[in-house]
C-alpha positions as CSV (number, residue, x, y, z in Angstrom):
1,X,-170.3,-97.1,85.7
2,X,-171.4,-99.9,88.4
3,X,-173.7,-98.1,91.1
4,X,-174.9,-99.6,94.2
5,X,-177.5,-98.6,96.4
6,X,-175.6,-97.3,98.9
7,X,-173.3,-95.1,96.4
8,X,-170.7,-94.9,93.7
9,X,-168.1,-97.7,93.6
10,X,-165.4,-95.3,92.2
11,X,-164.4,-94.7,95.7
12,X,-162.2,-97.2,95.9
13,X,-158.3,-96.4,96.0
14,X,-155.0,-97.8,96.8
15,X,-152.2,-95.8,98.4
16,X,-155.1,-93.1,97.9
17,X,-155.2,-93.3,94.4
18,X,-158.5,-94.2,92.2
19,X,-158.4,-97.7,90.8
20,X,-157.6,-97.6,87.6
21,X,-157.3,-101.2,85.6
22,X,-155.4,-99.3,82.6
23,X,-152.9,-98.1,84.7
24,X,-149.9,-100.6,86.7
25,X,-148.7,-98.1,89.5
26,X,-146.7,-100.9,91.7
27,X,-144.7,-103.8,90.5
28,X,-143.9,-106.7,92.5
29,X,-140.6,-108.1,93.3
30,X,-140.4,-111.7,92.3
31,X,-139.5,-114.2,95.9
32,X,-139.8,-110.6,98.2
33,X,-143.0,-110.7,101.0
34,X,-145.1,-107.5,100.6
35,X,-147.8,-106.7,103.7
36,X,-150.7,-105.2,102.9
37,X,-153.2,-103.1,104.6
38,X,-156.9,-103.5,103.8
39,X,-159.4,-100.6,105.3
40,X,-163.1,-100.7,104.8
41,X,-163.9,-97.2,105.1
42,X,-167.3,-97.1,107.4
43,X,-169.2,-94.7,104.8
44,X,-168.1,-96.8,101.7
45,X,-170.8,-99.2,100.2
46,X,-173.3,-98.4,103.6
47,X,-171.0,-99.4,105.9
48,X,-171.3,-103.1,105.0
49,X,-168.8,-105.8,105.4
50,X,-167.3,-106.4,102.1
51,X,-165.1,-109.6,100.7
52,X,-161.3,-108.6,99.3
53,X,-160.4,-110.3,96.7
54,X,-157.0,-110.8,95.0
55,X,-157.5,-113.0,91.4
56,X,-155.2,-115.6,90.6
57,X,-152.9,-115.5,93.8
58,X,-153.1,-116.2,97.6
59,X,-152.7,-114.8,100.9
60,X,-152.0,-115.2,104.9
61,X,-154.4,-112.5,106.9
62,X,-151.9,-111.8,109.4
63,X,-153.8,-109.3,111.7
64,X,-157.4,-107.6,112.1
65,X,-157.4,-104.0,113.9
66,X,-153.2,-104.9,115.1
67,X,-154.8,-108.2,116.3
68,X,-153.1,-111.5,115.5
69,X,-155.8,-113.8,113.4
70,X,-157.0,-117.0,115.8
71,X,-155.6,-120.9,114.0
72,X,-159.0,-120.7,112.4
73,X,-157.7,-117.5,110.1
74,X,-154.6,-118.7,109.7
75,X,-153.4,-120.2,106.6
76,X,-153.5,-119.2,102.5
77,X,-156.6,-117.4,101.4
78,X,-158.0,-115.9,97.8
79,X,-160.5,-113.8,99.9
80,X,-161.5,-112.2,103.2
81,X,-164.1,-110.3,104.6
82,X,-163.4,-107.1,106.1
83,X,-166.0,-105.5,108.4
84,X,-167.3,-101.6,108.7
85,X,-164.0,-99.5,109.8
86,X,-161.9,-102.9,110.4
87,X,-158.1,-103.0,108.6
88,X,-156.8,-106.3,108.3
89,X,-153.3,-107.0,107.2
């Protein structure tokens, strides 16, 4: 098991549920837009700002905390950083 200083890494979850890489629990409709909410939980990892990653697609960040992104934001991405507490769609 990865450990880091500031805890265990098994806290991670989606739609509340432990990431598990042996296990598919969504599918994804082929042509059909999906929007996603990231949230970096202020007591995971320290509190620390902390890169999302999605491998071997891309994505628009359409908001941070309801926000609409500034032109510099805008446009496809393979990764964003999401601060302490921030959720970024």
């Amino acid at each position: 098991m990865y450990r880091c200083k500031f805890g265990r890494m098994n806290i991670v979850t989606i739609n509340g549920r432990k990431f598990d890489p042996n296990r598919i629990d969504l599918r994804q409709e082929q042509g059909v837009t999906e929007v996603w909410e990231i949230y970096n939980r202020p007591y995971m990892v320290g509190g620390m700002t902390h890169p999302f990653h999605i491998e071997g697609t891309q994505f628009k960040v359409i908001s941070r905390d309801g926000i609409e992104v500034s032109p510099n934001e805008q446009g496809l991405k393979d990764s964003v950083l999401v601060e302490s507490g921030e959720r970024v769609k």
